[in-house]
C-alpha angles and dihedrals in degrees: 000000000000121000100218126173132136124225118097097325091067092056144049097296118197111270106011120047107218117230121264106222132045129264138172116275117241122235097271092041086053090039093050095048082050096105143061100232094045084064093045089051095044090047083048085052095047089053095051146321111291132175126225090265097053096044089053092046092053099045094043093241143124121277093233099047085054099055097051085053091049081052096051085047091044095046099055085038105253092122128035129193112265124217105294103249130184112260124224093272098055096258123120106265115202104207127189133220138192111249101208093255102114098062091059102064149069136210118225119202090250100065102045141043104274097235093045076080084083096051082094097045092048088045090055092050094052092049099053094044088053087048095043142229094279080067105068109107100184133355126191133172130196158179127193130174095219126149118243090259091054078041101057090041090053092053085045105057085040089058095040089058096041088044092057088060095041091069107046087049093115098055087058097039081118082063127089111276109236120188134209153177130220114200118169111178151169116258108233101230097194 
C-alpha cells in the first residue's frame, strides 16, 4: 500500500525536502499510515496548512482525537510544524503541514498489519463521497493475467509517470487540486 496523493507533500515543501526515490517504510511510518484518518489528515496537509482546529472541524472530529493522530504523523515524520501565523481572530494559530515523505515509500507486508493496506482505500472512499459523484473525472476497471515480472513493470512505468508529476506539483498549486487512488491487486480466483 502506497499512500499517494499530490498536493505539497509530493513536491519540494518548505523546510524538509522529501526523498526522490522509494524506499520501504519503517515500522512507525507503516504504523502511522495505518489508519484511515491519519491518510485523510496527511492528503488535508498536502493541500495547505492547516491547524488542529481546522483539521478537526473539517473532518467532523473531536480536537483532541486529531491531534493524537498529528502526533502520530509528526512523530514518524509525515507532518511538520509550519511557520506559527495570527488567525482571524488575533490568536497564534500552529499549523501543520505534510513533509513529502509519504509518497516515497512502500509497505511491505512485513512491516504492517496486513488489513491497515485498506486505510487508504477506506480514506479514498470517504473522501469521494464527501466530493460527490459530479466529481469523478475518469474511472477505469480492469483485469489483466500478467506475471509478477510484467506486474512489477506495470506498477513501475504507473509510478514513473505519477512521480513526474509529483515533483513539478508546486509550480501548478493555482490549478484545480484532483485526487486519486492506485490499486493494483491479486484476483482471488476461489
Amino acid at each position: 500500500m502506497d499512500e499517494r496523493t499530490g498536493g505539497r507533500q509530493g513536491g519540494q515543501p518548505a523546510g524538509r525536502t522529501a526523498p526522490r526515490e522509494r524506499r520501504a517504510a519503517t515500522v512507525q511510518e507503516a504504523k502511522a499510515l495505518a489508519h484511515p484518518l491519519r491518510v485523510r489528515i496527511l492528503r488535508l496537509c498536502a493541500q495547505q496548512e492547516l491547524t488542529n482546529k481546522q483539521l478537526a472541524d473539517r473532518l467532523d472530529r473531536d480536537p483532541g482525537t486529531v491531534l493524537y493522530h498529528v502526533r502520530q504523523l509528526a512523530d514518524a515524520g509525515f507532518l511538520e510544524p509550519a511557520p506559527v501565523r495570527t488567525g482571524v481572530s488575533g490568536a497564534l494559530e500552529k499549523p501543520y503541514r505534510s513533509t513529502g515523505l509519504s509518497w516515497w515509500l512502500s509497505l511491505e507486508s512485513d512491516v504492517a498489519d496486513p488489513e491497515a493496506r485498506f486505510a487508504p482505500i477506506e480514506a479514498f472512499q470517504q473522501e469521494l463521497h464527501e466530493a460527490g459523484p459530479e466529481s469523478v473525472q475518469t474511472f477505469a476497471r480492469f483485469m489483466l493475467h500478467l506475471s509478477a515480472e510484467d506486474a512489477a513493470a506495470l506498477e513501475s512505468r504507473i509510478l514513473a509517470i505519477l512521480d513526474e508529476y509529483i515533483v513539478t506539483e508546486p509550480g501548478r498549486l493555482d490549478q484545480p487540486a484532483y485526487g486519486g487512488i492506485l490499486v493494483l491487486h491479486r484476483i482471488d480466483d476461489r
